[in-house]
C-alpha positions in Angstrom: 29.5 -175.0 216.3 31.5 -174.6 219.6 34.6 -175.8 220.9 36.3 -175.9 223.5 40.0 -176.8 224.8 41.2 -178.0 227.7 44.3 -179.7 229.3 46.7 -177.6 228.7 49.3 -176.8 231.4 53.3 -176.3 232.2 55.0 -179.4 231.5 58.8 -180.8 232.0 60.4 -181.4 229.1 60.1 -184.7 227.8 56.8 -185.0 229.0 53.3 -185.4 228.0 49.8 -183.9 227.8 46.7 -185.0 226.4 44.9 -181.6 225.0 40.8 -182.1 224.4 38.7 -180.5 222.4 35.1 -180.8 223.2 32.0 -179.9 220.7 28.5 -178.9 220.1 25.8 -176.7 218.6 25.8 -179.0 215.1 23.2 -177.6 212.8 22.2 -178.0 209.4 22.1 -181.6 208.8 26.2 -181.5 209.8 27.1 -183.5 212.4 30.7 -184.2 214.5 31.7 -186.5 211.7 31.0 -184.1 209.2 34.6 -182.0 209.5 37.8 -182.3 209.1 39.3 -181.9 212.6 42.7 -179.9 212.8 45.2 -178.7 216.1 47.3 -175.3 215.2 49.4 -173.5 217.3 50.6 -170.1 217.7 53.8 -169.3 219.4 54.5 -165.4 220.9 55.8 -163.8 217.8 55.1 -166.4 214.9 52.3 -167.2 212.8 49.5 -170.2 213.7 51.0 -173.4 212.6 48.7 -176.2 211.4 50.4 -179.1 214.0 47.3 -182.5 212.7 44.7 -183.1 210.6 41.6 -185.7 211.2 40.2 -186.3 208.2 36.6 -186.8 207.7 37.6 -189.2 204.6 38.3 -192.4 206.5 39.7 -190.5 209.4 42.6 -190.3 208.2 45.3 -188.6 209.6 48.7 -186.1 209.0 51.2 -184.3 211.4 53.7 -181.5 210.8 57.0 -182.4 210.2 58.1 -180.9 213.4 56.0 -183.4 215.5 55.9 -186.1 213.7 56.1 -189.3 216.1 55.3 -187.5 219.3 52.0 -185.8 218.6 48.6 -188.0 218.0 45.6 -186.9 216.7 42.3 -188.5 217.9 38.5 -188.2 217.7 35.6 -189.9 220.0 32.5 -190.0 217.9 30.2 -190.9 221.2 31.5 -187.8 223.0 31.9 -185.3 220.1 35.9 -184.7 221.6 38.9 -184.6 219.7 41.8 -185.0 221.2 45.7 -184.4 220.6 48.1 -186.8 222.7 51.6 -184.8 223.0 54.4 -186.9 224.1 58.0 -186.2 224.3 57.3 -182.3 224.9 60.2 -179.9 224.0 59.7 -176.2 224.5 59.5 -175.5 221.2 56.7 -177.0 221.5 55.1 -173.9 223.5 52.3 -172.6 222.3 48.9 -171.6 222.6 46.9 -174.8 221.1 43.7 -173.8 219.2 41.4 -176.5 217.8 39.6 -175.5 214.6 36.5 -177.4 212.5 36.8 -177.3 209.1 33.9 -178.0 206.4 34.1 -175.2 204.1 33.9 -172.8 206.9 36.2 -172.6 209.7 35.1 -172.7 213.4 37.7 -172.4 216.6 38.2 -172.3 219.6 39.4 -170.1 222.3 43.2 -171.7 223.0 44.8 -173.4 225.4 48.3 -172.7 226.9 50.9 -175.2 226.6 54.2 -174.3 228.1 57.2 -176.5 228.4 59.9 -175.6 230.4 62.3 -176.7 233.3 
């Protein structure tokens, strides 16, 4: 399976970015709906946070505590693209943003840089 991000970029804080995560090579009888679809995060110096989970059980979905009410996870079925709609930025919230498929084995992408700063 491979993914790949996109849309990161420097932002203002208090501002927004709508990160994508596009996806292929499904083998095996597994398909896009077949995974769990999680955002992490790694900032310099600290571990890879898990930031939200789409489920594969009746999509459903949960959010760290830290963005909670900003962040929104989303998947398009038709395109195969999750998505991760970032509102409210602070720069705590800079990262690198890696979007990971999950089904009993994990599969990633390469990152994507979010920075927010004035």
């Amino acid at each position: 399976v491979q993914l790949v991000e996109s849309g990161g970029g420097l932002v203002q804080p208090g501002g927004s970015l709508r990160l994508s995560c596009a996806t292929s090579g499904f083998t095996s009888g597994f398909t896009f709906s077949s995974y769990d679809w999680r955002w992490y995060r790694q900032a310099p110096g600290k571990e890879r946070e898990l930031v939200a989970t789409s489920s594969r059980f009746l999509g459903r979905t949960n959010y760290a505590d830290s963005v909670k009410g900003r962040f929104t996870i989303s998947r398009d079925s038709a395109k195969n693209t999750v998505y991760l709609q970032m509102n409210s930025l602070k720069p705590e919230d800079t990262a690198v943003y890696f979007c990971n498929a999950h089904s009993g084995y994990d599969y990633w992408g390469q990152g994507t840089q979010v920075t927010v700063s004035s």
